[in-house]
MMTF fields as JSON, N, C-alpha, C and O atoms, coordinates in Angstrom:
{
  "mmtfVersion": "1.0.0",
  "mmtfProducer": "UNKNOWN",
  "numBonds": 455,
  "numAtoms": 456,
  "numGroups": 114,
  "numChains": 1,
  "numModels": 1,
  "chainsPerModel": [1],
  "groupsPerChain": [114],
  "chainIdList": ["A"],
  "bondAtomList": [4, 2, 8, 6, 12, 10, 16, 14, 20, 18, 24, 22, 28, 26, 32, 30, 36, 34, 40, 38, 44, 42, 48, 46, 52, 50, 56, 54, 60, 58, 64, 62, 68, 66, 72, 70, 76, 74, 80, 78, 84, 82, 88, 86, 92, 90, 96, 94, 100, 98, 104, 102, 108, 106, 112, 110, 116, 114, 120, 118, 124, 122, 128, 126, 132, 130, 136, 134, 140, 138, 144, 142, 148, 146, 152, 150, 156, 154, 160, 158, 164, 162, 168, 166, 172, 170, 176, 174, 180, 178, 184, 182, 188, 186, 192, 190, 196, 194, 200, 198, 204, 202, 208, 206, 212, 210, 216, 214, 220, 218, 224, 222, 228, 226, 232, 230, 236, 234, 240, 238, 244, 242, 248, 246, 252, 250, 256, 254, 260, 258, 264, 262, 268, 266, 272, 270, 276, 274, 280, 278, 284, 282, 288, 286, 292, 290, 296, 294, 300, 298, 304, 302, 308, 306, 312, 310, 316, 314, 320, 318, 324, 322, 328, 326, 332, 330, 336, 334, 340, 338, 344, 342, 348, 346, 352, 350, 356, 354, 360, 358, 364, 362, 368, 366, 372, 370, 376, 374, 380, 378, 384, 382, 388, 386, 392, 390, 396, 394, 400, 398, 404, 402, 408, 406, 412, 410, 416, 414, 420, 418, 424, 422, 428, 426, 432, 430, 436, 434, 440, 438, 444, 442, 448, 446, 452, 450],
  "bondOrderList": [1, 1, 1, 1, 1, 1, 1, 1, 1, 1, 1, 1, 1, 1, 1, 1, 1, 1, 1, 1, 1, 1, 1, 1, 1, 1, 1, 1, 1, 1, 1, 1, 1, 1, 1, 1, 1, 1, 1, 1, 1, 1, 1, 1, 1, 1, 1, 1, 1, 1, 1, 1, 1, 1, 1, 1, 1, 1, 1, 1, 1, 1, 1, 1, 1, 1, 1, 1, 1, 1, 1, 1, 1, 1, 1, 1, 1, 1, 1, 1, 1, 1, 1, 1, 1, 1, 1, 1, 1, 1, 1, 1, 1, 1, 1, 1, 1, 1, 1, 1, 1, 1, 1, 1, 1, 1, 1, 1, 1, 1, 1, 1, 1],
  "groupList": [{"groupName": "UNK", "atomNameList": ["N", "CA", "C", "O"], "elementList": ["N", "C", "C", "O"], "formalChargeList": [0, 0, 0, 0], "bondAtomList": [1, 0, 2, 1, 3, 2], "bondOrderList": [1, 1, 2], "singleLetterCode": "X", "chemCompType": "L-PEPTIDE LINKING"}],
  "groupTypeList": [0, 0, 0, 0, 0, 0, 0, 0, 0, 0, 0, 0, 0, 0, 0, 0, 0, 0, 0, 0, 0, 0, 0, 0, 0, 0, 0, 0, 0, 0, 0, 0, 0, 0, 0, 0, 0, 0, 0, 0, 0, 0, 0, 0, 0, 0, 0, 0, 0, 0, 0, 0, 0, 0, 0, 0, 0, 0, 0, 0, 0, 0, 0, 0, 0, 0, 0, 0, 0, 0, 0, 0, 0, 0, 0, 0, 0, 0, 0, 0, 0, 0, 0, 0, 0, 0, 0, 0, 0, 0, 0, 0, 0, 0, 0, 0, 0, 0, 0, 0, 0, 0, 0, 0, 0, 0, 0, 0, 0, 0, 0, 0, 0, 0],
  "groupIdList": [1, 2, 3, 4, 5, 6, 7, 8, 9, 10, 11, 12, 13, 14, 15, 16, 17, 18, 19, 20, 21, 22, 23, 24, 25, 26, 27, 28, 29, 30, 31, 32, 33, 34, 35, 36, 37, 38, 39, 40, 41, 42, 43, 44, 45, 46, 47, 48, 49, 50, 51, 52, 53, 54, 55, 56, 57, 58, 59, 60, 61, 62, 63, 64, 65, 66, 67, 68, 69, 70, 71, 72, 73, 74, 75, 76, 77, 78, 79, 80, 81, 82, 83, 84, 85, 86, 87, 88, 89, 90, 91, 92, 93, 94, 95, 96, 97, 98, 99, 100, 101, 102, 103, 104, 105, 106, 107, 108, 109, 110, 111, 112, 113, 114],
  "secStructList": [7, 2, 2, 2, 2, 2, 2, 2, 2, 2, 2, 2, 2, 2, 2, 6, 6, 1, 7, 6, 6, 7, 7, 7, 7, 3, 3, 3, 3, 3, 3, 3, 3, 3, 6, 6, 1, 7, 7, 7, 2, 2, 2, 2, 2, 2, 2, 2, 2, 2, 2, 2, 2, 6, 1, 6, 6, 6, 6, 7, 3, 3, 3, 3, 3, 3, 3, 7, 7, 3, 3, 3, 3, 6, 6, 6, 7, 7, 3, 3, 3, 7, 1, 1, 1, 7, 7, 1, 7, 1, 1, 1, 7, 7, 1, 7, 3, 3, 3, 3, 3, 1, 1, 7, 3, 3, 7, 7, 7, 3, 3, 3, 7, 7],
  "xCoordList": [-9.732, -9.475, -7.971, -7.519, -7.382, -5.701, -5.266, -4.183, -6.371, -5.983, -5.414, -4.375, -6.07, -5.163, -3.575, -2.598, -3.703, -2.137, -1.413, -0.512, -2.22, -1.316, -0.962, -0.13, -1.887, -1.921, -0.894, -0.242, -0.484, 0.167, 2.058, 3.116, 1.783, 3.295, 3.346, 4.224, 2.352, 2.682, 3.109, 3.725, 2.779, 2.755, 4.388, 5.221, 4.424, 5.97, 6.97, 7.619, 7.108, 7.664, 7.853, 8.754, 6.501, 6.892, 7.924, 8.798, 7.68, 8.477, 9.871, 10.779, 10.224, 11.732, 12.287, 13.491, 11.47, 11.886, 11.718, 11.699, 11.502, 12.048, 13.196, 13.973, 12.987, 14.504, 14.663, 13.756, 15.75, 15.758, 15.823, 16.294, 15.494, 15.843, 15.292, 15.78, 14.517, 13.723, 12.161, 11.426, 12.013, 10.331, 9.4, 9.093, 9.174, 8.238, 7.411, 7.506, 6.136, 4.693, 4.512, 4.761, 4.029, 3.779, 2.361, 1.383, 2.603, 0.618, 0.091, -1.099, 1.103, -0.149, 1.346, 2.577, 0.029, 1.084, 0.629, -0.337, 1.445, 0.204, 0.788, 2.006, 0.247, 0.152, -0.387, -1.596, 0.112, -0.894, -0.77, 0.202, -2.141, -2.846, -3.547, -4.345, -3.163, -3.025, -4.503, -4.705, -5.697, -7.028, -6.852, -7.805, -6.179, -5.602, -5.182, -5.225, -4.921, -4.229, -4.943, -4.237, -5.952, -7.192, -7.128, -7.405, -6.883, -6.83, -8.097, -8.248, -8.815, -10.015, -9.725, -8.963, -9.607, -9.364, -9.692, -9.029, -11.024, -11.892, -11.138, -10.602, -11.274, -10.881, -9.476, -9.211, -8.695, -7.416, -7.705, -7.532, -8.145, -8.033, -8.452, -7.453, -9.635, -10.027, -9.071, -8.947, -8.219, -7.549, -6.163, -5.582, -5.636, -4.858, -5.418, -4.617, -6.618, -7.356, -7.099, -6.496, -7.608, -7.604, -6.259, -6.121, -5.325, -4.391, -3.422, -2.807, -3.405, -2.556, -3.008, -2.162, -4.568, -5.125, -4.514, -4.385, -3.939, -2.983, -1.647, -0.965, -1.143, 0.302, 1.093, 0.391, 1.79, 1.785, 1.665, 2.11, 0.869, 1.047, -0.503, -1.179, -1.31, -2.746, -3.521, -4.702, -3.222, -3.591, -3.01, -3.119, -2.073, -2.053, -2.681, -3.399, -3.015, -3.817, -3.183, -2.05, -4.112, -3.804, -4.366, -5.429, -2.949, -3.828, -3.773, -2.787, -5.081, -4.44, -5.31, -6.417, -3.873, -4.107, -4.603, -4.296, -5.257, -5.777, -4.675, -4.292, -4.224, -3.682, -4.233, -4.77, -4.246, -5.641, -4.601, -3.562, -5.547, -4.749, -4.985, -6.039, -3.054, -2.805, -1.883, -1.177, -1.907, -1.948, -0.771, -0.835, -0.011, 0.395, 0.778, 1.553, -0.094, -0.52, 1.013, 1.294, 1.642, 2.607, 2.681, 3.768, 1.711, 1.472, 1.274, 1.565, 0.675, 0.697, 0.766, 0.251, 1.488, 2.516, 1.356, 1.743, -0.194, -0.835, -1.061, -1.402, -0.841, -0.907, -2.647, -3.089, -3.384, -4.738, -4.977, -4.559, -5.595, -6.823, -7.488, -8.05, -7.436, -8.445, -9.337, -8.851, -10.826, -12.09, -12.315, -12.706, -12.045, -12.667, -11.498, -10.499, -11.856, -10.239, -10.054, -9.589, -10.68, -10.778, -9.444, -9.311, -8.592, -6.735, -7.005, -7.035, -7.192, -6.995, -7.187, -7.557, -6.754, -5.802, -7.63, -8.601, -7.296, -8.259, -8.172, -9.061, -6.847, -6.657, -7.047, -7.613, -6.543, -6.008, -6.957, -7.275, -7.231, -8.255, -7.526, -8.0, -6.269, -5.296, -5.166, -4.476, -5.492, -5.186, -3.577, -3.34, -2.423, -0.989, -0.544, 0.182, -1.254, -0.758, -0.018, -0.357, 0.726, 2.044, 1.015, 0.753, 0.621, 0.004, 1.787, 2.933, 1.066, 2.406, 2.154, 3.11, 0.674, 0.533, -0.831, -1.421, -1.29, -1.979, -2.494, -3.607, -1.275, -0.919, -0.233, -0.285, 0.344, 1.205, 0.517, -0.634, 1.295, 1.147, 2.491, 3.45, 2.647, 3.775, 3.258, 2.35, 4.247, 4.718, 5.051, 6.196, 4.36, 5.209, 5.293, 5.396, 5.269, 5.371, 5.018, 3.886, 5.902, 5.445, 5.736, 6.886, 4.916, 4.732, 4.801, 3.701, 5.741, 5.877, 5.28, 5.137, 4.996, 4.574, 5.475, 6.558, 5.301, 6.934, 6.411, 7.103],
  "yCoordList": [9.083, 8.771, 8.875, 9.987, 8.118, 7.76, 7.58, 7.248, 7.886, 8.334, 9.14, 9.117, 10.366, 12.149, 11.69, 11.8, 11.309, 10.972, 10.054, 10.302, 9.211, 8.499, 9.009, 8.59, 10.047, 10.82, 11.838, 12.089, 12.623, 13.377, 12.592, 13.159, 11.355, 10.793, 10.594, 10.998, 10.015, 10.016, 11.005, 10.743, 12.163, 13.639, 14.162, 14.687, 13.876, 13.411, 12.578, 13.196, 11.422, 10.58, 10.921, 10.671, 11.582, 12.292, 13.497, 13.691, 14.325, 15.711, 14.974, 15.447, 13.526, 13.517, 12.984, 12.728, 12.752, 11.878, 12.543, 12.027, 14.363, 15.167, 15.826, 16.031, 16.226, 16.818, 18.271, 19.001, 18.347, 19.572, 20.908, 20.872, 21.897, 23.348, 23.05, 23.697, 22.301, 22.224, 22.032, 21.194, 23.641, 23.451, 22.235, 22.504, 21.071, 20.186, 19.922, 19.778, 19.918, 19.084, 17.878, 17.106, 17.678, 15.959, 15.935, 16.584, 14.817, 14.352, 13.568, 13.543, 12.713, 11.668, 10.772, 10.806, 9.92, 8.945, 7.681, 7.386, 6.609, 5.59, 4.833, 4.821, 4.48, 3.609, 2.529, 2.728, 0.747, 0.067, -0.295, -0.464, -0.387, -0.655, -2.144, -2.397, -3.397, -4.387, -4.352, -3.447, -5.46, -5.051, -5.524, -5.174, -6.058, -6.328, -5.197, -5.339, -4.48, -3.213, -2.032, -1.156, -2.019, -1.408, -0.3, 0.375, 0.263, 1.617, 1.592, 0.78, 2.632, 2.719, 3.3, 4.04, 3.721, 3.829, 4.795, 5.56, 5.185, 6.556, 7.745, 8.778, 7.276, 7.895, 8.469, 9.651, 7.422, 8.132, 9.026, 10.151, 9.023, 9.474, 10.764, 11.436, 11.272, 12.297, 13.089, 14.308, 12.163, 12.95, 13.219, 14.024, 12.899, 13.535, 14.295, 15.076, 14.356, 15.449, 16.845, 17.806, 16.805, 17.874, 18.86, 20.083, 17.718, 17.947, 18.595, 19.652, 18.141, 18.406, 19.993, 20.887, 20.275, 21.936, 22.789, 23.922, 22.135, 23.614, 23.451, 23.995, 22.692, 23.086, 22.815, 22.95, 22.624, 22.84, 21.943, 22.115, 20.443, 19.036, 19.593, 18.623, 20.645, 20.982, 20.093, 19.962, 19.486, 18.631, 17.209, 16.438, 17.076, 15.351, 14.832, 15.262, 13.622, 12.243, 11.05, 10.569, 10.783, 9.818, 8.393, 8.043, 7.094, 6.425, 4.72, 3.99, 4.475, 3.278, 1.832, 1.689, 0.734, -0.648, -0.917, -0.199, -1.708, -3.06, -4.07, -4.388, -4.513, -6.042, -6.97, -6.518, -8.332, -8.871, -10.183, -10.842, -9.96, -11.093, -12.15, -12.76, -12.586, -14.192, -14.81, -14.075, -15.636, -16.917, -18.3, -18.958, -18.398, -19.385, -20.63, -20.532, -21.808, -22.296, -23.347, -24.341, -23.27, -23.956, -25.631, -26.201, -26.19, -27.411, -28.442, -29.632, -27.788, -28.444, -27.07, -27.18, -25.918, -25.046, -24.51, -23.535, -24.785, -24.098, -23.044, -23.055, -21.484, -20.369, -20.036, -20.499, -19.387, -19.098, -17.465, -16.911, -16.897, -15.429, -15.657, -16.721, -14.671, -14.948, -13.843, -12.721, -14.07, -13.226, -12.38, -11.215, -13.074, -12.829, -12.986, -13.521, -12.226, -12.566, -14.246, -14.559, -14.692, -16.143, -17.086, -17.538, -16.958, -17.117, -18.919, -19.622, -19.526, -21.176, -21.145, -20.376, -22.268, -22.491, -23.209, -23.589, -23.081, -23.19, -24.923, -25.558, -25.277, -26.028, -27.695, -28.703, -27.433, -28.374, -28.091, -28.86, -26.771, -26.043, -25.511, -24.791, -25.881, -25.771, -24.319, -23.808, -23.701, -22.739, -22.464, -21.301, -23.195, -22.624, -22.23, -22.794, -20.582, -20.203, -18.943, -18.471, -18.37, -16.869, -16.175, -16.618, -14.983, -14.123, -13.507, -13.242, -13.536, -13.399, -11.743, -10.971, -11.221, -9.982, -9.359, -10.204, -8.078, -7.515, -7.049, -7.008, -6.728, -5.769, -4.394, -3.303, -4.519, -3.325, -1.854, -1.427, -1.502, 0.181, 0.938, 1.308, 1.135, 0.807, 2.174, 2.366, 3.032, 4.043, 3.791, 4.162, 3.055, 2.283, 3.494, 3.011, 4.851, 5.638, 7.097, 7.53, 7.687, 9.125, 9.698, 9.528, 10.302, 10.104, 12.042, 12.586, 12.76, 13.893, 14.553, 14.088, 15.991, 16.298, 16.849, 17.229, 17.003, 17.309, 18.878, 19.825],
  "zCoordList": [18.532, 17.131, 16.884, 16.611, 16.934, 16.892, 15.238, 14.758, 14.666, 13.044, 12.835, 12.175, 13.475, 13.505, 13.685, 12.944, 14.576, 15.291, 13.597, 12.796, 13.73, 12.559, 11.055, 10.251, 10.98, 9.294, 9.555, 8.542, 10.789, 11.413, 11.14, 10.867, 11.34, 11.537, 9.462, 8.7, 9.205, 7.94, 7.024, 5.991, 7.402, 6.918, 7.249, 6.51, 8.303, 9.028, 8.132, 7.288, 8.244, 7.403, 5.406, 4.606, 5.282, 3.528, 3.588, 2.743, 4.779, 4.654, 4.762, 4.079, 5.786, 5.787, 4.697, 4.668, 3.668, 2.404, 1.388, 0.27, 1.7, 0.393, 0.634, 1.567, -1.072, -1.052, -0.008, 0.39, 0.183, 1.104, 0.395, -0.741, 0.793, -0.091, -1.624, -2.551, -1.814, -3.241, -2.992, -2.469, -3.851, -3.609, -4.862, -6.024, -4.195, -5.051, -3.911, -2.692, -5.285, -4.294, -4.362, -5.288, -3.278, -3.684, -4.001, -3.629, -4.944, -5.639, -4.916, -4.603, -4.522, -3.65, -2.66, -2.657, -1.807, -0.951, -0.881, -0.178, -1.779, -1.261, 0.324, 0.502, 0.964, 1.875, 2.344, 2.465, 2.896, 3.078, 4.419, 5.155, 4.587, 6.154, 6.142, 5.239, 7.422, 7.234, 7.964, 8.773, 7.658, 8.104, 9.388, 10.084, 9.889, 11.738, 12.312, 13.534, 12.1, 12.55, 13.39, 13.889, 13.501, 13.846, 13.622, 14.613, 12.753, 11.953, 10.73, 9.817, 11.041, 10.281, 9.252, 9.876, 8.048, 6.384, 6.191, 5.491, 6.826, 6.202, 7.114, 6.712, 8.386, 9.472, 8.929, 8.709, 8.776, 8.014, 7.158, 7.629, 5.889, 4.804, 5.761, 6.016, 6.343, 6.644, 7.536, 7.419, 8.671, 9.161, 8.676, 9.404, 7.923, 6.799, 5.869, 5.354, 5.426, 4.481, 5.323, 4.845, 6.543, 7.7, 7.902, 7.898, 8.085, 8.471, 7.118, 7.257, 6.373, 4.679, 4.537, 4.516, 4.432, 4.457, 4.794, 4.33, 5.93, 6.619, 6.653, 7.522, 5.723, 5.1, 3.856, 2.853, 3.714, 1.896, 1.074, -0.061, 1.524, 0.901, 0.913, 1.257, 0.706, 0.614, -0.524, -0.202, -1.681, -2.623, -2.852, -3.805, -1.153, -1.811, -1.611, -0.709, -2.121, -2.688, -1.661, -1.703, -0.875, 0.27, 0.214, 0.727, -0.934, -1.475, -0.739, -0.639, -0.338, 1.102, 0.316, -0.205, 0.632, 0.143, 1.226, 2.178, 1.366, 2.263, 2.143, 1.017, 3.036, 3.225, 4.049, 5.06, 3.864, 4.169, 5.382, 5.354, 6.125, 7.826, 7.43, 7.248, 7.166, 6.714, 7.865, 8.555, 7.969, 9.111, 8.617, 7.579, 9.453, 8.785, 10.032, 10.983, 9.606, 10.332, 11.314, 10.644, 12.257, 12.776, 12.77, 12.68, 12.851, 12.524, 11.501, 11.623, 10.331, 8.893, 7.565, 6.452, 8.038, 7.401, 6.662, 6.017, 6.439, 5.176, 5.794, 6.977, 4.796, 5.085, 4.713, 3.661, 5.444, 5.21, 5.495, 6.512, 4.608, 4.503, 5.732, 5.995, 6.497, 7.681, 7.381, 7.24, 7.246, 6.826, 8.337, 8.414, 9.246, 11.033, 11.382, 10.902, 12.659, 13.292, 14.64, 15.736, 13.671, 14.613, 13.568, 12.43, 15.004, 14.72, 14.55, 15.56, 13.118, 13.395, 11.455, 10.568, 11.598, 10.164, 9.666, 10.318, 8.137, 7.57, 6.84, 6.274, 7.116, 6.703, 7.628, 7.204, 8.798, 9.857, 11.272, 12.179, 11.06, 12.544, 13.57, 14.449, 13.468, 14.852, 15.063, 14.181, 15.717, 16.645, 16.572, 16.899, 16.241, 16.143, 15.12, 14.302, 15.152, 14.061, 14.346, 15.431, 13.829, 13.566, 12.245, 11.127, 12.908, 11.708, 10.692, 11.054, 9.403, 8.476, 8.182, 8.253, 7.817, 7.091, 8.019, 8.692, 8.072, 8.189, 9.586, 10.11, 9.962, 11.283, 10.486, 11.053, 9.276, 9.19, 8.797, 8.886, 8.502, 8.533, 7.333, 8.01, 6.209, 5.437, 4.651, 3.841, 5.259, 3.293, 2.435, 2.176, 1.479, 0.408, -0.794, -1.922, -0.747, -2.058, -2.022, -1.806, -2.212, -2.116, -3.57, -3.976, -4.337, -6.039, -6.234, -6.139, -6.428, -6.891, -8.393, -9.524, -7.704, -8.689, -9.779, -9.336, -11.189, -12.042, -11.798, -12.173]
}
């Protein structure tokens, strides 16, 4: 389960983005996870729930977007939502496509408490 590992770096990444020598809590973190990415959601949330318990982020709020695998097709440029991961344009059928979104993995917000 390579979630632990990943709630672990995220937990990581909030501590280097506070202030130093100032005690604040954080309320929550949102983050978005691209549905290509093969990172399971729940799995996260839990292994950051786990992990937060035993140190002083004990009540943040671990809050995760979905971003949805878009495609953009190399041959007649229409960008398509892919439901499955069957890589071909929705438009044209062609198979030459450059995924645009939903591989990532993004801290987009760490929301303090006053």
């Amino acid at each position: 389960m390579h979630e632990v590992s990943i709630a672990q770096e995220i937990i990581e990444i909030v501590k280097d983005y506070l202030p130093k020598n100032n005690h604040v809590s954080v309320k929550s973190v949102r983050v978005e996870i691209g549905e290509f990415s093969n990172i399971l959601p729940d799995a996260l949330s839990f292994g950051f729930k786990v992990l937060t318990n035993i140190t002083d982020m004990k009540d943040t709020e671990l809050i995760i977007s979905k971003v949805p695998l878009t495609v953009k097709c190399r041959d007649c440029e229409n960008i398509s939502i892919l439901d499955e991961p069957f890589f071909f344009c929705h438009s044209c059928e062609s198979a030459n496509v450059e995924i645009l979104t939903g591989t990532e993995l993004k801290v987009i917000e760490i929301e303090l408490n006053d």
